[in-house]
N, C-alpha and C positions, 0 to 999 in steps of 0.2 A: 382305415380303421383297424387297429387292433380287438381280437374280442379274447377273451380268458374264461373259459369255458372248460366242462369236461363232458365225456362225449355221452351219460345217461341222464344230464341235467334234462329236465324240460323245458323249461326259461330258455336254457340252452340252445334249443333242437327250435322251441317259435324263432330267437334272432339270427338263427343259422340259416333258416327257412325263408327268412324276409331279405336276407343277404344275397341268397340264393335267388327271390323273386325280381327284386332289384337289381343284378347283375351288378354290385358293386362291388369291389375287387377287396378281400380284407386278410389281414395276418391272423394267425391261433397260436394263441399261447396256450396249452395244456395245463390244468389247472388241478392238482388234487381233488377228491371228491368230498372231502373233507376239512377243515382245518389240524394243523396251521397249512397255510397256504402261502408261501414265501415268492409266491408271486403276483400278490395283490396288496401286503401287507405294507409293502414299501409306496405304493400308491393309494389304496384304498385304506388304509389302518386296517380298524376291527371288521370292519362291514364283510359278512360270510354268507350274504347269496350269490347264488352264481345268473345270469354272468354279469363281468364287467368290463367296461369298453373304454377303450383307450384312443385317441388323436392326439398325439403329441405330448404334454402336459396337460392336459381336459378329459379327467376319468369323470363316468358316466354308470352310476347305479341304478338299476334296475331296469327290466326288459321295456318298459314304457318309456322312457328316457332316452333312452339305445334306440328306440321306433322313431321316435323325432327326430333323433340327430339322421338316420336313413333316410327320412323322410325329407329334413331340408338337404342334403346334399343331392339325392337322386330329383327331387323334384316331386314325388310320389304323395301327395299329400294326406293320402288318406289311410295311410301308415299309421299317422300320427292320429290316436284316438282326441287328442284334443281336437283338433280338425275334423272330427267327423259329428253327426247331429246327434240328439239327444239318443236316441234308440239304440244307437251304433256304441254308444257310451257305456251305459246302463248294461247293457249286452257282454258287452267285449267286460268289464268290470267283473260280471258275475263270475263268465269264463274262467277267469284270473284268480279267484276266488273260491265262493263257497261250490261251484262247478268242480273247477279243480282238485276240491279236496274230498268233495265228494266222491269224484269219480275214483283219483287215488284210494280213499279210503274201502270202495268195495273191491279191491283188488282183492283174490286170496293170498297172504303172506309169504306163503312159499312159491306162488309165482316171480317175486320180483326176489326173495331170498336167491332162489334158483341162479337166477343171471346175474346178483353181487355176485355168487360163487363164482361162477364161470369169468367174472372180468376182475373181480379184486382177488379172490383164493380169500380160505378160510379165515383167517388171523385177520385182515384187513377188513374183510365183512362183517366179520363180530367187532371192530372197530368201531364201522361205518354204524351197525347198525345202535351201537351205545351211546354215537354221537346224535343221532336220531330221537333219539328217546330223550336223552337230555333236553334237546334244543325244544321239543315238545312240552315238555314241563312248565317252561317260559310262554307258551305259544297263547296268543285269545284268539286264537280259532281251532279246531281239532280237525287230524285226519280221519273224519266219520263219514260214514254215508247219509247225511243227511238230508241230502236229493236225491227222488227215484232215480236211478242213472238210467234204468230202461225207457222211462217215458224223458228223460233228457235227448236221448238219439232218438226218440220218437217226434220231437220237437226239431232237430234241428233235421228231419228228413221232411217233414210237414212245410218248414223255411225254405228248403231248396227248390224253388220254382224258377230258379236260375242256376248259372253253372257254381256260383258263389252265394251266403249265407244274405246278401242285402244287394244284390245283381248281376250285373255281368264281370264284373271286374273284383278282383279281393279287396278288403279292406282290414282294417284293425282288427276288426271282428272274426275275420276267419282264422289270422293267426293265432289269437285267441284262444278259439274253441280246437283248435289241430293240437294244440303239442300236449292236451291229457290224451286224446285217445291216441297218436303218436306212442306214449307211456304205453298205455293197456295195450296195444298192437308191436310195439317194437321192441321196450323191454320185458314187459312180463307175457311176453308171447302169447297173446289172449286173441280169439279171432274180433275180428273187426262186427260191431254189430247189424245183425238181420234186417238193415233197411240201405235199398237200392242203391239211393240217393244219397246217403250221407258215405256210404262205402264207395261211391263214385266220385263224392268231393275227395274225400280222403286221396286216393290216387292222384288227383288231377292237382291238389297242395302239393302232393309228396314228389310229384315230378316237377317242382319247382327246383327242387336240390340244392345244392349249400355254394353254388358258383365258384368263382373262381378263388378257392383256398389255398395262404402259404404258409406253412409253420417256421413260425421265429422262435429262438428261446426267451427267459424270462429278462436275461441278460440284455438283448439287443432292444425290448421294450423298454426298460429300465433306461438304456442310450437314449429310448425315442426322447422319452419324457426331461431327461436329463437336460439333453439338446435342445429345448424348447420353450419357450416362453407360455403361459397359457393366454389364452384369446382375450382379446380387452372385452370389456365391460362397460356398456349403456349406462349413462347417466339415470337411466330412469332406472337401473332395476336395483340402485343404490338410493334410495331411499324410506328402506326399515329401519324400524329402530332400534333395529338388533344389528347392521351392519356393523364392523368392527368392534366387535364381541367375541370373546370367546363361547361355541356350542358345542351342544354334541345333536346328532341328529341321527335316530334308529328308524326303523320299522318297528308299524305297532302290531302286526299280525303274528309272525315265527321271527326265527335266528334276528331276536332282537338288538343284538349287539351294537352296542356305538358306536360311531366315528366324531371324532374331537375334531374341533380346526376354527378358525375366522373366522365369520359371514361377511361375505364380499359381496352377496349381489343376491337378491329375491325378487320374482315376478308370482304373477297368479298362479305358476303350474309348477314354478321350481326354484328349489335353494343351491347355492355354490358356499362350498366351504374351501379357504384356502390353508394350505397344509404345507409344511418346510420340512422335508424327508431327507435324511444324510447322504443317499445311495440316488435320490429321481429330484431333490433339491425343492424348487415351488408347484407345488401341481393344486387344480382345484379341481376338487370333489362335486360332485352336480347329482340330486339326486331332487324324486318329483314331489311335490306337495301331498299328493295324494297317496295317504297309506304309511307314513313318514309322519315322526312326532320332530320337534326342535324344542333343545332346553339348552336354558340360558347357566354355563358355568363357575 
């Protein structure tokens, strides 16, 4: 697996994490923190969350997508939030979510200002942070604190009556909830919150670490893709009535942006778009149902 990532994403830092717990062996491609991004555009078009993940010619949008594809190769099933029961869902969803942005949002500004400085320098910071504010303008959710974040870590130390958030073993859910406060503890240098147990999960995720990593350029991924054929496709998940069609298909939440391409193949939990690119030739786009609009061109 190739993943394209940069190293203050969150998204980032959960499938860096799950790489890491998995012991599955993966390539980094470094990825701007920003657009344009010329090493996704030739795979992914428009689509500007990070991260995205690469096998061959079968690019993969968004961290929930990226957990599946982990999940069926390592065997780990419970990676994969669809595979997990309802609670586990609902849960890990919020996390991703209005959790998320809450927790982002009570950060104090000049905490995460601070550390743009120190890793982009001035001129790239006031960049970063102009692209930020635009992309927000579009956004139907906000970075607010609209969840007590205190009694949030109140909550999930109340949950830890195991070494993990739903028992002995990690599941969708922990990844989940690890990569905001990952954020508040690693980028904006914020201490870890006043409860035992959640400061003890924290560690015990964090020593999962990012396994065994190699950095490729954008070049040699571009080869992978090039090289490659993408995976055939089940009769059964060709039966939309959108299949060979022209779409585009965003997020409805932030960095709404589209990606254009075929509809080759839809199941209950996900669309593939195929895409003919001058530089990586046929690749299909896979991105999850959920969270994800599709419009017909």
């Amino acid at each position: 697996m190739i993943l394209h990532h940069y190293e203050m994403s969150p998204f980032s830092e959960k499938t860096r994490l799950m790489l890491g717990y998995s012991a599955l062996p993966w390539q980094s491609v470094l990825s701007p923190s920003m657009p344009p991004r010329p090493n996704v555009l030739p795979l992914a078009g428009a689509y500007r969350k990070m991260p995205v993940a690469q096998i061959g010619a079968d690019v993969f949008c968004d961290s929930r997508i990226i957990a599946e594809e982990v999940a069926n190769i390592t065997g780990l099933a419970l990676l994969n939030v669809n595979q997990c029961d309802a609670a586990v869902k609902a849960f890990a969803q919020s996390m991703d979510s209005e959790v998320f942005m809450s927790v982002l949002g009570s950060i104090p500004p000049m905490r995460i200002q601070r550390e743009l400085y120190r890793q982009l320098g001035l001129f790239s910071m006031l960049k970063f942070l102009k692209d930020r504010i635009g992309m927000a303008r579009t956004a139907t959710v906000k970075m607010t604190s609209t969840i007590d974040t205190s009694q949030h870590w109140a909550t999930l130390d109340d949950m830890l009556v195991k070494d993990f958030l739903f028992g002995d073993e990690p599941c969708a859910a922990d990844f989940s909830a690890y990569h905001s406060l990952w954020f508040v503890h690693y980028v904006a240098k914020m201490p870890l919150p006043d409860h035992s147990r959640v400061a003890a999960w924290y560690h015990r995720m964090h020593a999962f670490g990012h396994g065994e990593r190699s950095d490729i350029s954008p070049e040699q991924a571009f080869d992978e893709a090039a090289h490659s054929a993408p995976r055939s496709i089940g009769r059964e998940q060709t039966q939309d009535a959108n299949i060979g069609k022209a779409v585009s298909i965003a997020p409805t939440d932030y960095a709404r942006d589209a990606v254009q391409g075929e509809l080759v193949a839809a199941s209950e939990t996900r669309w593939i778009l195929a895409r003919d690119d001058a530089r990586c030739g046929l690749v299909h786009v896979h991105f999850p149902r959920q969270g994800f609009e599709l419009i017909s061109v």
